[in-house]
C-alpha positions in Angstrom: -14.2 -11.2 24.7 -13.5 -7.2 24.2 -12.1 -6.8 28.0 -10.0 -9.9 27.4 -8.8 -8.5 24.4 -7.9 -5.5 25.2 -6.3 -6.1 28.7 -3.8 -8.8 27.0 -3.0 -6.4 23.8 -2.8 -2.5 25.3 -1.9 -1.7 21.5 -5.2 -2.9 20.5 -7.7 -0.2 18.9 -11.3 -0.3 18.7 -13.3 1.4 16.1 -11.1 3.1 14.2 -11.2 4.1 10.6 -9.7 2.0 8.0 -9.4 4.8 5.3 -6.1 5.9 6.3 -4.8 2.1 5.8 -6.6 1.7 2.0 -4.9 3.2 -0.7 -8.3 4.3 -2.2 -8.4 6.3 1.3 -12.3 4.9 2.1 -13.2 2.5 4.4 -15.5 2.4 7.5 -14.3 1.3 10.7 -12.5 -1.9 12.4 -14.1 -3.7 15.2 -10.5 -3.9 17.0 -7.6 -2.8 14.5 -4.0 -3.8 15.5 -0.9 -2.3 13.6 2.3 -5.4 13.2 5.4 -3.5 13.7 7.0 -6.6 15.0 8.9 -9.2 11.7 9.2 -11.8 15.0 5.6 -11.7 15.3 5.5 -12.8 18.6 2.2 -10.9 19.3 0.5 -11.1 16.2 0.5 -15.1 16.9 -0.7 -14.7 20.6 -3.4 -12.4 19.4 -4.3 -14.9 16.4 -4.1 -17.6 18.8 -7.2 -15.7 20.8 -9.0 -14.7 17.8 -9.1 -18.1 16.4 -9.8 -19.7 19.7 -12.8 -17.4 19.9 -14.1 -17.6 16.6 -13.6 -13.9 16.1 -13.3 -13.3 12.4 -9.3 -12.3 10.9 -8.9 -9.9 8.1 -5.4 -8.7 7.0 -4.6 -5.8 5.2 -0.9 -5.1 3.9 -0.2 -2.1 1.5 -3.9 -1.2 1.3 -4.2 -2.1 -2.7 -6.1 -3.8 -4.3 -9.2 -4.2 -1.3 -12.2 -2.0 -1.1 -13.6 -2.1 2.5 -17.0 -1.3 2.8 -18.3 1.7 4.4 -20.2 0.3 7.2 -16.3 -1.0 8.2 -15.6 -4.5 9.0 -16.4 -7.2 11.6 -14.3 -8.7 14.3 -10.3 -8.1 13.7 -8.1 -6.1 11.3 -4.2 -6.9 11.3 -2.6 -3.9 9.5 1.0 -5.8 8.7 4.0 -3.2 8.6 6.7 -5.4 10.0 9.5 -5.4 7.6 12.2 -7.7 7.6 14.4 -8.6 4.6 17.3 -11.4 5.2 19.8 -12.0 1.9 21.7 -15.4 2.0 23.7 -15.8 -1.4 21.2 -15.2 -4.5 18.3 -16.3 -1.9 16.4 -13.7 -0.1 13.9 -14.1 3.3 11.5 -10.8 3.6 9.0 -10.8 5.8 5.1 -10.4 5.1 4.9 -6.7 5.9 7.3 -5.9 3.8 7.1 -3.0 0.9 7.4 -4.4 -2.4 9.1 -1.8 -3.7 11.3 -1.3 -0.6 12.2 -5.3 -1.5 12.9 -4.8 -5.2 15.4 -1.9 -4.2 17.5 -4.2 -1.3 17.4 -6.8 -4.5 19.1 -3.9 -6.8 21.3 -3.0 -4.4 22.9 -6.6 -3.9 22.6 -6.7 -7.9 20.2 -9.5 -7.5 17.3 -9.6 -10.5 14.2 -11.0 -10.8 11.9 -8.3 -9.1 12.6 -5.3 -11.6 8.6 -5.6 -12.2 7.7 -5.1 -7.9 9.4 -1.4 -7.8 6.3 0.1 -9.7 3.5 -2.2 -7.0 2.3 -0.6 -3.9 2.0 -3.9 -2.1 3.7 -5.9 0.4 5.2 -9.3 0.1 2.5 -11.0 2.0 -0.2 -9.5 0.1 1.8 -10.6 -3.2 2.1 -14.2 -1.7 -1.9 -14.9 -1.0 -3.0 -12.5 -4.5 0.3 -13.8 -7.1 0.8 -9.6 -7.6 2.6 -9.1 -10.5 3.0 -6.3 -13.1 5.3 -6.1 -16.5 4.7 -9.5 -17.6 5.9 -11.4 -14.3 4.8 -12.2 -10.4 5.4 -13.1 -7.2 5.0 -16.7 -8.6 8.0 -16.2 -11.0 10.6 -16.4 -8.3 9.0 -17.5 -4.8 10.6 -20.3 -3.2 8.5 -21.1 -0.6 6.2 -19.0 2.2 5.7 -19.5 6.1 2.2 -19.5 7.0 0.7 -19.5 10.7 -2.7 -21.4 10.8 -5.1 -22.8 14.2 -2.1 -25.0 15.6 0.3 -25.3 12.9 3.1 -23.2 11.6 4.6 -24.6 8.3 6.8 -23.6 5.1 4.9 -24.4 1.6 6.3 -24.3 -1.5 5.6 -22.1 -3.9 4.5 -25.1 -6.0 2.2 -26.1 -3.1 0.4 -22.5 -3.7 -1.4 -23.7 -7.0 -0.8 -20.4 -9.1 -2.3 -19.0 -11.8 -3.1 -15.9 -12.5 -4.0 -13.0 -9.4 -4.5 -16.5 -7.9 -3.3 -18.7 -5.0 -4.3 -21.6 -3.0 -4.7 -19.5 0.0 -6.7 -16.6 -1.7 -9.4 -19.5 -2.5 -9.6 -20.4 0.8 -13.4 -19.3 2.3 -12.0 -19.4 6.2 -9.4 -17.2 6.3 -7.6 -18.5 9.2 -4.2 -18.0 8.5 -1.5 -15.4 8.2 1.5 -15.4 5.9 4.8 -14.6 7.9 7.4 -14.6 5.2 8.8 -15.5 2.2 11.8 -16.7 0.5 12.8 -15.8 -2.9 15.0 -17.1 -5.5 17.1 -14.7 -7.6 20.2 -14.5 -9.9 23.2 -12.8 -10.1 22.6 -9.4 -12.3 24.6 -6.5 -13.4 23.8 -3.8 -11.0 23.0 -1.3 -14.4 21.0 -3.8 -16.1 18.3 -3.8 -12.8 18.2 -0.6 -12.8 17.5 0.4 -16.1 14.6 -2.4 -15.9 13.4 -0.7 -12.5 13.8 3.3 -14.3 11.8 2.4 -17.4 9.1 0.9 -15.3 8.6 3.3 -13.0 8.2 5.5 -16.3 6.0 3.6 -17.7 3.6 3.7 -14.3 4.1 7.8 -14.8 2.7 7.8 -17.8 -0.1 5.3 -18.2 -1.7 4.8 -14.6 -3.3 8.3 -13.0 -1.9 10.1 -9.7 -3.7 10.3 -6.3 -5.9 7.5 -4.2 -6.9 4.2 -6.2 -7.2 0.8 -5.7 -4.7 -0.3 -8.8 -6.6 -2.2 -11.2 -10.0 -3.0 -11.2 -10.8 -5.8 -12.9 -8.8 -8.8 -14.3 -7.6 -8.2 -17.8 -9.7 -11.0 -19.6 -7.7 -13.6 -21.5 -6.1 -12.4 -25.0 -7.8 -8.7 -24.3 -7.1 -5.8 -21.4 -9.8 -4.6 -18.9 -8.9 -1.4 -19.7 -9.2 -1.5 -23.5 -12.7 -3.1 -23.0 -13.6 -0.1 -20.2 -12.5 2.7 -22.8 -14.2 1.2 -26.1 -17.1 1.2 -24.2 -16.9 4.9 -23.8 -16.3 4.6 -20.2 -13.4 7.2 -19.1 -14.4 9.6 -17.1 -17.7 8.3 -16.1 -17.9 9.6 -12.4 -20.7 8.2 -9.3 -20.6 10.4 -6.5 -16.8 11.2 -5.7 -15.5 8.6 -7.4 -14.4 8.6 -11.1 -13.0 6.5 -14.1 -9.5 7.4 -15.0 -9.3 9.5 -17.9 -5.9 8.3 -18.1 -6.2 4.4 -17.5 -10.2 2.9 -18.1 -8.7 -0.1 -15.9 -7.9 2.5 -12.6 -11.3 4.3 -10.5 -9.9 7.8 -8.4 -11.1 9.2 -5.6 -11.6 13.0 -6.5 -12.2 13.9 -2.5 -14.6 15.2 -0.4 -17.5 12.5 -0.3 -16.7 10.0 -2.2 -17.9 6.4 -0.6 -16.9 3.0 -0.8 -20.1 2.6 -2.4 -19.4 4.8 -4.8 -16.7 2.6 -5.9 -19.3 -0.1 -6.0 -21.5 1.3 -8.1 -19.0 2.1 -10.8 -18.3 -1.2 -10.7 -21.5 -2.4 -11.1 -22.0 0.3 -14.7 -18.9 -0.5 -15.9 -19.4 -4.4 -15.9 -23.3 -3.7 -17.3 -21.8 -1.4 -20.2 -19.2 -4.0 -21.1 -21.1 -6.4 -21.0 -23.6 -4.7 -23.2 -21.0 -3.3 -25.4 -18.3 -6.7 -26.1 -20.7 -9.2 -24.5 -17.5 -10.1 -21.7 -17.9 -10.0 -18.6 -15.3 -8.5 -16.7 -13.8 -9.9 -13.3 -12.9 -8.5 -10.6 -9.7 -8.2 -9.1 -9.8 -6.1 -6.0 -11.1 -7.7 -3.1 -14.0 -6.6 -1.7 -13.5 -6.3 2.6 -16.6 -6.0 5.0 -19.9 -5.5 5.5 -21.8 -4.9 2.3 
């Protein structure tokens, strides 16, 4: 399967570190890691085509938020997806799935198109957004999706936003235990704004990320802020900022956000925090507190 791989995709890389692609900047290695560049993705659906056929395990990574890969790497194939594409029509907008959030939110303010003020402060990409419901500043993906293009074994369909059963940091397709598909891009519904008015929205939030969540290489939040409380209120009453395992450290800044200070920190490291911060909470409010990263990989 590897020499058939590898001879029909020459841009195919085996063993490599996925560190550099997580924005916690940890990770252990990828079986065969391929990097989409291409928003036609002609390749990427040949290659899934052979994965699938072979029963070789999928895993796609967009901005690198939000997933903790394991140190001990991950099995069979990683799609890293940077192929940016972003189509306008009217007040309607295609992007494809390797598209920056943030890059999308400022194409919308420059058209004066509103509705993703609250993406310019999210290090994701719109395919990530799409399967997770991303969101931030009291809206989400889910606010003004239209509909998403998904490639699965055999079939290549639109479904509509309403088809994608959201709720929240939930989809349809983030439920789903096989994995085997891949989002190629999304439409998105917006309406006709005064330029000033986005970008006064887009300038406070990206104060309001300055000042409340830390600098340097995180994951974004931790856990799921349980319902009528935040994760990171709980995290802090429980007296747990800057509680530190190996390289790895809670926030002092935001309970909800886990750095890595450098040098050795490990992805287990980040596990373990997780593991006292959910036993203290517990112990301390009696709620038990959800994740919301994804955990990638062997563990």
């Amino acid at each position: 399967m590897s020499d058939i791989l590898l001879r029909a995709f020459p841009a195919l890389q085996r063993n490599q570190s996925l560190a550099r692609y997580t924005a916690a900047r940890l990770g252990g290695p990828a079986d065969y890691l391929y990097i989409a560049k291409d928003p036609a993705y002609t390749d990427i659906k040949r290659l899934l085509r052979e994965a699938w056929t072979h029963d070789l395990p999928v895993t796609v990574i967009g901005g690198g938020a939000n997933i903790l890969v394991a140190d001990a790497g991950i099995r069979g194939l990683v799609i890293v997806n940077r192929a940016a594409r972003i189509e306008p029509c009217g007040t309607r907008v295609q992007a494809a799935a390797g598209t920056s959030l943030i890059h999308l939110a400022r194409f919308c303010h420059e058209r004066a198109l509103g509705g993703l003020e609250w993406a310019i402060a999210v290090p994701g990409t719109v395919g990530g957004a799409v399967v997770n419901n991303a969101g931030a500043h009291g809206s989400n993906i889910a606010s003004n999706l239209l509909r998403a293009r998904i490639v699965e074994p055999g079939n290549t369909t639109w479904l509509a936003a309403n088809d994608l059963d959201y709720a929240y940091r939930h989809s349809l397709l983030k439920s789903r235990a096989d994995r085997r598909f891949f989002v190629l891009e999304a439409e998105f519904a917006l309406q006709r704004t005064d330029h000033e008015t986005i970008g006064a929205k887009m300038a406070h939030n990206n104060a309001y990320r300055r000042r409340t969540q830390p600098p340097g290489a995180s994951l974004g939040s931790i856990f799921k802020n349980p319902p009528d409380d935040f994760a990171g209120r709980l995290i802090e009453a429980a007296g747990l900022k800057g509680e530190r395992i190996g390289g790895v450290q809670v926030s002092p800044r935001h309970a909800n956000f886990f750095v890595n200070l450098g040098g050795a920190a490990t992805a287990g490291d980040y596990w373990q925090l997780v593991l006292l911060v959910q036993e203290r909470v517990k112990r301390a409010s009696g709620v038990t507190l959800e994740l919301e990263v994804q955990l990638l990989g062997d563990w």
